[in-house]
N, C-alpha and C positions, 0 to 999 in steps of 0.2 A: 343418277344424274345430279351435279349440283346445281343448284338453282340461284340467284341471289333476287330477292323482293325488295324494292328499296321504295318509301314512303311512308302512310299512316300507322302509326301505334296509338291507340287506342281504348280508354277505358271504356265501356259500353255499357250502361245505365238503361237497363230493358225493362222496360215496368207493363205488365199486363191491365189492362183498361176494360172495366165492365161496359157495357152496350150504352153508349152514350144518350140520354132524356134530352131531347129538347126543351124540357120545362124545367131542368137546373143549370145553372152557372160551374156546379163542380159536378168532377166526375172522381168515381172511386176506383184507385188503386187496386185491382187485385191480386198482384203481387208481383217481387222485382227478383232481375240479378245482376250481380254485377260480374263481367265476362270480359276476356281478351276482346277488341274490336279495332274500327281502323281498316283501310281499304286495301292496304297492308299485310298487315296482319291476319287480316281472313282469308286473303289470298297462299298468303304461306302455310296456313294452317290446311289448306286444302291438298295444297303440294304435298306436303309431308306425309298425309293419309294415304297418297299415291306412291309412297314409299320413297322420293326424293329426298337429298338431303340438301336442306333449305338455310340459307342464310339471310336473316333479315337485317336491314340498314334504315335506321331510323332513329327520331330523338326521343328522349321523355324528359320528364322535370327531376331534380331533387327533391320528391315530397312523396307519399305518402302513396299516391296513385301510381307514381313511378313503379317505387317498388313493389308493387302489387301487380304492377302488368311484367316486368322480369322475372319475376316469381313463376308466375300462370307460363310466359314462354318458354321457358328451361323445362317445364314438365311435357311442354308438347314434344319435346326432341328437335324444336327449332335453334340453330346456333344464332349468337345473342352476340358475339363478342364485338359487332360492327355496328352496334346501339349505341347511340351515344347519351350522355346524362347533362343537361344543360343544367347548372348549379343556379343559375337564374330564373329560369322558366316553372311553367307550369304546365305539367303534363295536359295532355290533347283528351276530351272524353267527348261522347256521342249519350246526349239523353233521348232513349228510344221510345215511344209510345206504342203499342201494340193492342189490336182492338179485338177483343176477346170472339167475338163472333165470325168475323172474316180473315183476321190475320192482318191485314194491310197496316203498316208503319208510317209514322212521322217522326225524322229525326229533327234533333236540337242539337250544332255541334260547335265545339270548341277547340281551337286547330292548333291551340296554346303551343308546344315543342316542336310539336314539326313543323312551323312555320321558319323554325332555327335549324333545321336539318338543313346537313352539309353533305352531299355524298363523297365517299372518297373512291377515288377513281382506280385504285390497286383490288377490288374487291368485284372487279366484276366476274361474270361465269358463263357456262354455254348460255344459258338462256338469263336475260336481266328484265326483268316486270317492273314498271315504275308503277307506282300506285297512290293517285290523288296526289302528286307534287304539283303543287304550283309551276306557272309559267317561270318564272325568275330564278325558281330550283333546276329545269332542266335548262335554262340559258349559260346555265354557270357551268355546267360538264358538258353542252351539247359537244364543244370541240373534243371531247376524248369518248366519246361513242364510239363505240368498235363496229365497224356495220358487218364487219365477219362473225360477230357473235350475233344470235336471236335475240330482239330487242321487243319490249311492248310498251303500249301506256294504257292505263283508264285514268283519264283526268279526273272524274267525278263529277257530280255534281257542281259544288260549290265551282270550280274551276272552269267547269264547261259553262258557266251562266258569267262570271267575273272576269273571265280573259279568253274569248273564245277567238278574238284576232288570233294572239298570239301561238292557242292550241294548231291552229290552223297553218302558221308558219314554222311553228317547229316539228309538226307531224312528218315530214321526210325524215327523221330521225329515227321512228319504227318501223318494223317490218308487220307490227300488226299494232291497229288503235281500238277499242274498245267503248261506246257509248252504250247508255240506254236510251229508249225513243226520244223522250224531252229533251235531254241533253244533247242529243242528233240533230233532231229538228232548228236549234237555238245555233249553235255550231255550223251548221252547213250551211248560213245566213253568210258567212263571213269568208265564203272561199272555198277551193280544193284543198279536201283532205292529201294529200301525198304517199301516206302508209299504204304497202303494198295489200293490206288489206285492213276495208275496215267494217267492223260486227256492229251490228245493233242486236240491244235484245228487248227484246217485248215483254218480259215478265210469262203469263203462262201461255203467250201466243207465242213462244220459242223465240228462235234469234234467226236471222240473216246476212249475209255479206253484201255490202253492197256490190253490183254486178255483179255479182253470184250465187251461190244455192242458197238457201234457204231451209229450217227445221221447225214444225209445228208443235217441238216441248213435249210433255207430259201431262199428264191428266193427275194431279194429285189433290188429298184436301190440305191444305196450305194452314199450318197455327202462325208462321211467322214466314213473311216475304224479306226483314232483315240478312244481305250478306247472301242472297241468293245469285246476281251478279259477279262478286267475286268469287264464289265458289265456282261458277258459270267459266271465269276467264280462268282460273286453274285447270277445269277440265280441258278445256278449249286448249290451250296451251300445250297438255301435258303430250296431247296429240298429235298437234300439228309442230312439234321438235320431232315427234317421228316417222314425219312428212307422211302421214293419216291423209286418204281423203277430204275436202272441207268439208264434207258434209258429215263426216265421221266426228270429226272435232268437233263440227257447230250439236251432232245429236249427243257427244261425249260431257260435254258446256251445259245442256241444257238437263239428262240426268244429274250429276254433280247437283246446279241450284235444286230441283226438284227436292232431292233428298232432303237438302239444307230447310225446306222451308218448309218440311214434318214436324222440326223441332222448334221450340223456341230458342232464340238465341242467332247470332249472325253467323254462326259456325254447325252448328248441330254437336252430336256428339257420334257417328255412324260413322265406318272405319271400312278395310275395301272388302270384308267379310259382305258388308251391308249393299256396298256399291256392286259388288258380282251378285248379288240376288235381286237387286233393281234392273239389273242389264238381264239378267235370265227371263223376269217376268217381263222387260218391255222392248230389247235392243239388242238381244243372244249374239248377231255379229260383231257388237263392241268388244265381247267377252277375249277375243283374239290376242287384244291388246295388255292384259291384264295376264296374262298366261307367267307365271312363274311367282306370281303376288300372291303374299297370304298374309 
């Protein structure tokens, strides 16, 4: 199936953080990477592992980080040629902290080029993922939305906290919206959603639809909760295009992050060799779906 992901591209500046002292002012590094990331990007990175063939639509800067994140895409087998290079700007990066003992993250982000992302509207596919576009980005294509194609969003953070009126007035535009609880809670202040469905997810308390089922996740030890989310709405997605029960998709969504946040990093590095032995030991009925995948 082709997919197109259009949004965040992402340098991802992940630095592992020893057990924070309350009796120092600094804390010590224990060591970093620098990795694809972007809300975006992690999301396509996940499709891909599902063997889809992904096309991402998004900007970067002329500089240094640019080419460093084109680089790292072209190796996933993500198609690249709908990136655009802003000769002005400055690539978008994510400084991540990560706390050596529980896993749990604080980002620090920088929206630098994809603030200048332009979609172009000849690129869309069966299924089109927006991911972390601001309000003013989807105001400007909302009229050539195909509502015959599968459409979604995850506004993100930053978005759901800075414009969540307008998340709320352009939401008839998906067929599925994506939040996490905070981001829910903040959002739903401001009006009906409209998306014919929309997901909350709880981190390791699983996800939910609103007015409908519900999944209680995975029991895993967690090194990194970065990008657990997106990998969550790849799974979730790759399902429900083949009209999957929701609860199939919501427990497909919720393995997906799971795995992701084994590893350091907002992507992991686990591939569907890894994803059919997570579903054998937790979810053997998902395996259905996977049947010709290797």
């Amino acid at each position: 199936m082709e997919i197109a992901v259009f949004g965040n591209i992402n340098l991802d500046i992940i630095a592992l953080m020893e057990r924070e002292k309350k009796s120092s002012e600094e804390q010590r590094i224990l060591n970093y990477q620098l990795m694809l990331g972007g809300t975006a990007t992690n999301t396509a990175v996940q499709f891909t592992r599902l063997q889809n063939e992904v096309f991402i639509n998004g900007a970067v800067g002329n500089d240094i980080f640019g080419r460093i994140l084109m680089e790292k895409l072209k190796k996933t087998g993500i198609r690249t040629e709908n990136v655009e290079i802003i000769e002005e700007g400055k690539t978008g990066f994510c400084f991540a902290t990560v706390q050596e003992d529980n896993g749990h993250r604080f980002l620090r982000t920088f929206r630098g080029a994809n603030e200048s992302f332009k979609p172009n509207m000849d690129n869309w596919k069966a299924l089109n993922h927006f991911a972390g576009m601001n309000a003013l980005q989807i105001e400007k294509i909302e009229g050539f939305i195909d509502p015959s194609l599968k459409n979604s969003y995850t506004p993100g953070g930053i978005v759901s906290f800075e414009q969540p009126e307008k998340i709320v007035e352009l939401s008839g535009n998906f067929d599925v919206i994506f939040f996490n609880e905070k981001e829910w809670e903040n959002v739903n202040k401001f009006g009906k959603i409209d998306s014919n469905i929309v997901v909350i997810t709880r981190g390791d308390r699983g996800a939910e639809i609103i007015k409908g089922p519900g999944h209680r996740g995975y029991r895993v030890v967690p090194k990194d909760t970065t990008g657990a989310g997106d990998a969550f709405c790849a799974g979730f997605l790759y399902l429900y295009v083949k009209k999957a029960p929701l609860i199939d998709c919501l427990a497909f969504g919720n393995a997906m992050g799971a795995l992701t946040t084994k590893e350091y990093g907002a992507q992991g590095t686990f591939g569907i060799k890894e994803i059919k032995a997570f579903l054998e030991t937790n979810e053997q009925p998902l395996l259905k779906y996977l049947k010709g995948a290797e």
